[in-house]
C-alpha positions, 0 to 999 in steps of 0.5 A: 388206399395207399394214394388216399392215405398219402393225401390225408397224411399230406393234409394233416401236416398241412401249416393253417395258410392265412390269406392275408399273407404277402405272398397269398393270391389275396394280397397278390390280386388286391395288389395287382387290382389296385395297379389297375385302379390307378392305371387303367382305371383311370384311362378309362374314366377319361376314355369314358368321357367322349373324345378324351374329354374334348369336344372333337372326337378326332385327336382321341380318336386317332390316339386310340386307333394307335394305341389299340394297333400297337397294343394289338401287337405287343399284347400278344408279345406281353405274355413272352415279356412278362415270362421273361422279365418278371412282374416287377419291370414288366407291370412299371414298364406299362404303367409309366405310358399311361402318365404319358397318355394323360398328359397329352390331352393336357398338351392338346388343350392348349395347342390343339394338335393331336401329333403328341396325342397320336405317338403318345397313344402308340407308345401306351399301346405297347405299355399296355401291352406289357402291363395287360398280359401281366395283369391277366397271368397274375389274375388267373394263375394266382388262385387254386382252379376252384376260386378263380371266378372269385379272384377274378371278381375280386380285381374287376371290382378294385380296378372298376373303382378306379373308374368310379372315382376317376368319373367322380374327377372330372364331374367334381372340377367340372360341375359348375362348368354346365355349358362347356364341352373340353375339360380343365387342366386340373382334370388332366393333372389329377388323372396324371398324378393318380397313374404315377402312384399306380407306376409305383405299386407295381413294384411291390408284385411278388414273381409267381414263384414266390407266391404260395396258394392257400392249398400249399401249391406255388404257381410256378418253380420256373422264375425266368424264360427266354425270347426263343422259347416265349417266340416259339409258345406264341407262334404256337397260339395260333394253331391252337383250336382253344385260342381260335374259338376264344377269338370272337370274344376277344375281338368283340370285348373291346370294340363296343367301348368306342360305341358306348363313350363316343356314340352314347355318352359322348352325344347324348350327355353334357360334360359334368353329366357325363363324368357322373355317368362313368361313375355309375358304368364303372360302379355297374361293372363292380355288381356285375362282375361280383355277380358272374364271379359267384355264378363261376365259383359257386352255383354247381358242383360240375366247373363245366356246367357253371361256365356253361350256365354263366354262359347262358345268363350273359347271353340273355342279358346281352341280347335284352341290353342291346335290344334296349340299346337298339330302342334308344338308338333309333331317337337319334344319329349323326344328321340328327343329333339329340339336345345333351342332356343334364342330370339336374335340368333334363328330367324324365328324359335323364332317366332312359338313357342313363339306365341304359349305359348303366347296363352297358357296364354291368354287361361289359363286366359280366362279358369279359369276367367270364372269358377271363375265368374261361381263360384262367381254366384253361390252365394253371401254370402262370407261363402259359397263362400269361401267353394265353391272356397276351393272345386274348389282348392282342386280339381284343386291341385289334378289334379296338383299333378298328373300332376307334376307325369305324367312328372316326369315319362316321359310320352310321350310329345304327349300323355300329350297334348292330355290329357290336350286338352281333359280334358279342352274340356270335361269341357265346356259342363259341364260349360254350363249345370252348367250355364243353370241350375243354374244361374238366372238372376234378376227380379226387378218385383217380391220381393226376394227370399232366394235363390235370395239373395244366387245367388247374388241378393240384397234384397231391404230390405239387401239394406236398412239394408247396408244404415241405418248401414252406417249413425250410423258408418263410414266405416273403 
């Protein structure tokens, strides 16, 4: 009685939090969304393009295969940096690579020799590192435990934007160029331009100390690490039973990337039709994610059974998408490629295939929100889930780096499918064990544990603690 009274009394004194605040995880995760917007979005758009927007897959293929090796390790590294540096010079240390990346594409379209593209694809590779380990600590740490799926949701669909209008680039300043297969310059530059701008938000992204949840809680009151202590916690990731039922998922959530821009957009579309395409596989992303997001925060009461439901609706919709894919598929290969199509001229034809990379997307987005939200439940100190999501990149990039490799050898387009479908079909099982075992759901009848206030449940007494700070200062 004397624990209830306490919380209540806590609750009445509570000041009314407006989400809309600088330092609310509303603004944070918008802010933090927008970086990837212009960033990785726009990476995206022009990965989604096939090759990197030329005609020979090679030199992007190659770039990739170095950008996903490197990242493989500095994404596991990211989460030890991002404790140590903080999110300013940790998320504009990553950004500035991307510029690099675009920008020698647009080297490559005038001297075709992909040396710059490759050192520039390794050297985005640990940017991306730094900034994907920061992005997923702010994600998933930001929120209070029972609107992560929401937040998650919230910067999946303005990072996805990004793609949707960096698809709508080089479909606008190549449409009247029908017959060619390599986009402009102007398609580059524009790419280049918008990545400087998302170099230059990151800096407005408030350290997770200063950052006051609407329940009065901060994510963390340690403000900066060490590199022996961040060494240590991240050799210690790879003993850890949760990290090792997460990797299936993280090696598959990147590898069916190559497979879906090279081996289906790449090979069945022509050049403009292709950016319209990214445009709708970005734009499915958006649905998808808002769709599992809702499922995650607010189907059951129990935070179990919604990941365990969540789940079973990507496992069903997986196996029907591949299955389609797999149909579609059987019409063509390397030895018998198919006539690219257009969205004006091609009819009938246009329609099967486009649906079909349309739910590529929607299952991307639902797939990788949902290891996210199983991540961001986890915990709920952003040190340790920053280490947790730069494990879960790490991982992913080297799926990805193996991927790029698998295409550049010409491995039969059948055999790549079925790969990827049994990757991610593997993976859920695990998902779910990992779930079953190891999320907990609240009990407001029984006072805090450690472990509670590690898998993202707020101590009355951390509550309290967020409250009195609050009155003596004002939030920044």
């Amino acid at each position: 009685m004397g624990f209830q009274g306490d919380e209540e009394a806590t609750a009445a004194k509570a000041p009314a939090l407006s989400p809309f605040r600088y330092n609310s995880p509303l603004v944070q995760v918008s802010l933090i969304g927008l970086v990837c917007f212009c960033c990785p979005g726009m990476f995206n758009a022009l990965s989604g393009l096939g090759g990197g927007g030329q005609v020979d897959h090679t030199a992007a293929n190659n770039a990739n295969t170095a950008l996903y090796t490197t990242f493989s390790i500095f994404g596991i590294l990211g989460g030890g940096a991002y404790n140590i540096f903080g999110p300013k010079i940790t998320l504009a240390m990553g950004c500035s690579t991307y510029v690099l990346y675009a920008g020698s594409f647009l080297y490559y379209n005038h001297h075709l020799d992909q040396t710059f593209a490759i050192i520039a694809g390794a050297i985005l590779g640990i940017g991306a590192g730094f900034l994907w380990a920061g992005q997923g600590a702010i994600m998933t740490s930001y929120p209070t435990a029972g609107r992560k799926g929401t937040y998650i949701s919230l910067f999946w669909t303005i990072f996805n934007l990004g793609g949707v209008m960096g698809g709508l680039i080089p479909f606008i300043l190549n449409y009247h160029r029908e017959d060619s297969e390599t986009v402009n310059d102007k398609t580059y530059i524009a790419f280049m331009c918008i990545m400087s701008a998302g170099a230059l938000i990151s800096i407005a992204i408030l350290s997770p100390d200063r950052v006051v949840r609407d329940d009065g809680t901060r994510c963390t009151s340690i403000k900066y690490s060490n590199v022996t202590t961040e060494a240590i916690e991240i050799l210690k990731l790879f003993g850890n039973w949760k990290m090792q039922l997460l990797i299936p998922a993280a090696w598959a959530s990147n590898f069916f990337y190559t497979y879906h821009f090279n081996d289906v957009n790449g090979l069945m579309f022509n050049l403009r039709t292709r950016g319209l395409n990214n445009v709708f596989y970005w734009g499915s992303q958006m649905i998808g994610s808002v769709g599992i997001g809702y499922v995650l925060d607010f189907s059951f009461k129990s935070r179990r059974t919604r990941g365990l439901v969540g789940v079973g609706i990507v496992t069903v919709l997986g196996t029907t998408i591949w299955a389609g894919g797999l149909a579609n598929q059987l019409n063509y290969s390397f030895d018998k490629l198919p006539n690219l199509l257009d969205f004006e001229r091609s009819g009938s034809d246009f329609a099967g295939p486009f649906v079909l990379y349309f739910c590529y997307g929607l299952l991307d987005a639902m797939f990788q929100n949902l290891v996210y939200w199983t991540i961001g439940a986890l915990a709920d100190n952003s040190e340790v889930l920053s280490r947790y999501v730069g494990f879960y990149k790490g991982v992913q990039s080297a799926g990805a780096a193996v991927a790029w490799q698998v295409d550049k050898k010409k491995v039969p387009l059948l055999n790549q499918l079925i790969v990827n479908w049994v990757q991610t079909t593997l993976s859920y099982p695990l998902l779910a064990l990992l779930i079953y075992k190891a999320i907990k759901d609240a009990d407001s009848s029984k006072p805090a544990t450690d472990e509670d206030t590690a898998s993202g449940l707020p101590t009355p007494a951390s509550m309290k603690d967020g409250y009195k700070e609050l009155e003596t200062s004002t939030p920044t």
